[in-house]
N, C-alpha and C positions, 0 to 999 in steps of 0.2 A: 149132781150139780147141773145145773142149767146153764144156758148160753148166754141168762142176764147175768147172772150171780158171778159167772167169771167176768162176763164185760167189767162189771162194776168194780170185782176183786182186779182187776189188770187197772183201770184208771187210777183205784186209788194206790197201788204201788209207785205209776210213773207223777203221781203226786207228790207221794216219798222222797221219793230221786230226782227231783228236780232242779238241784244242785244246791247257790246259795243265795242267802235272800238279797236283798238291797241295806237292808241294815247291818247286817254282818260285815258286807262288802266296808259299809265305811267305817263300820269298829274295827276291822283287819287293816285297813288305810292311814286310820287314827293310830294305831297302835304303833305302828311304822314309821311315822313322822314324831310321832315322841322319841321314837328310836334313833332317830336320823336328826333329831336338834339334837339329843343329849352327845352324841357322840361328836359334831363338830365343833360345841359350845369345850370338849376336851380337847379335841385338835387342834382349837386357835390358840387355847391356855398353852399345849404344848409349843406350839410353832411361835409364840411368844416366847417361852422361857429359854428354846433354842436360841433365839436372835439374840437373847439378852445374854445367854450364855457364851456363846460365841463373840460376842463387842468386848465381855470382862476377858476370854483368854488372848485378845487382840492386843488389849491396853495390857496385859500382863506381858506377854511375847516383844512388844515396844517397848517396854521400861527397862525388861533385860539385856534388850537389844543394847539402848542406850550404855545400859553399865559395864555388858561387854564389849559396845567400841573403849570404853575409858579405862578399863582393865588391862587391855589390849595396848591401851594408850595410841589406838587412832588416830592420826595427824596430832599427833602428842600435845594432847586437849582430852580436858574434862567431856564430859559428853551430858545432856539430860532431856528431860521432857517438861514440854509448857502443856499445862492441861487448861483446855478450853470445854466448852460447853456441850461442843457436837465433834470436839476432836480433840487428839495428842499429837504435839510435835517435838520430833528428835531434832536436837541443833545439837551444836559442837560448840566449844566454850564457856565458860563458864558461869556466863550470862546470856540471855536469848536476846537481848542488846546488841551484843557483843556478836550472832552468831555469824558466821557465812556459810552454813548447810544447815537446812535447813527440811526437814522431812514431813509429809502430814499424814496421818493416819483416822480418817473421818469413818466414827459410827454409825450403824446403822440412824437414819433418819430419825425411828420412833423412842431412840435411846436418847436418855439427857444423861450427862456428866456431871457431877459435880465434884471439889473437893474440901479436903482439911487437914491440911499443909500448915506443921510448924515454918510460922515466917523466918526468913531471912530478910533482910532491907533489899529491899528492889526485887527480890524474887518470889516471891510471895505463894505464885501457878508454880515454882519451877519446882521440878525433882533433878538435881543435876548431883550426879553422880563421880567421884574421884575417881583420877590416874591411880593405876596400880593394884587398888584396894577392892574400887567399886560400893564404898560407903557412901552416904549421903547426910546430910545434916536437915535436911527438908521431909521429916519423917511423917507419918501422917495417913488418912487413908483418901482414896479415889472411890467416888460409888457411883456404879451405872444404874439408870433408873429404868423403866419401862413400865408402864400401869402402876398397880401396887407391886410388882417386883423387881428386885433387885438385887446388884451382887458389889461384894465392897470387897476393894484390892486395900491392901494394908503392905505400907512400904515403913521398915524400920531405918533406924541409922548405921545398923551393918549391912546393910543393902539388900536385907529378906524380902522378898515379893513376892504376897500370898491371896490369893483369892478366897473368899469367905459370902454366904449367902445370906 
């Protein structure tokens, strides 16, 4: 072997090995960044359905709240909740006319509320809850919204309060 024949056999090895190209580089980049939207495009879904989750066990933990001041018979008064749009409020009495405490319990921001409440006259929002028993005659469901998801609390007339997706 001669001195050209290795020169030449050594260039084209450190040819070989000259690591990677420019276009690799950015299909290795690319591949990455597909990797990296798909995975926060699941994280927001997630950290959405938490928020949404967490406002329905809120509105739930508050209605029971209400039923077990009235069960309790708490300043011996009915107790309930006025559902509004971006909140729940606990009063005492047995109209929210009528109340003098009065409590607020506001949703996350990107949550909407709605409901579908067997009416009573004059009470239409209210879930108010009986001394003693803790029954309600305002039966009906509550549903929290956020994007397309959502979660629907279901209040009977024996006073069940149940969270449903």
């Amino acid at each position: 072997m001669t001195l050209l024949s290795m020169s030449l056999r050594a260039k084209r090895s450190n040819l070989d090995s000259r690591g990677v190209t420019f276009l690799e580089l950015v299909i290795v980049v690319a591949v990455l960044l597909i990797i990296f939207v798909s995975i926060m495009g699941n994280f927001q879904a997630f950290q959405r359905r938490t928020v949404l989750s967490s406002s329905a066990e809120q509105a739930q933990s508050y209605l029971r709240e209400a039923q077990n001041r009235a069960i309790t018979r708490q300043d011996d008064k009915d107790w309930g909740v006025r559902v509004n749009s971006s909140s729940l409020e606990l009063f005492d009495g047995n109209a929210y006319g009528s109340a003098t405490n009065i409590e607020t319990l506001a949703v996350s921001a990107s949550v909407t509320v709605t409901h579908s409440l067997q009416p009573t006259p004059g009470t239409t929002q209210d879930i108010v809850f009986t001394r003693l028993d803790g029954k309600t005659v305002n039966s009906g469901t509550i549903t929290l919204t956020q994007g397309t998801e959502s979660f629907t609390i279901t209040i009977s007339t024996s006073g069940n309060i149940v969270i449903g997706s």
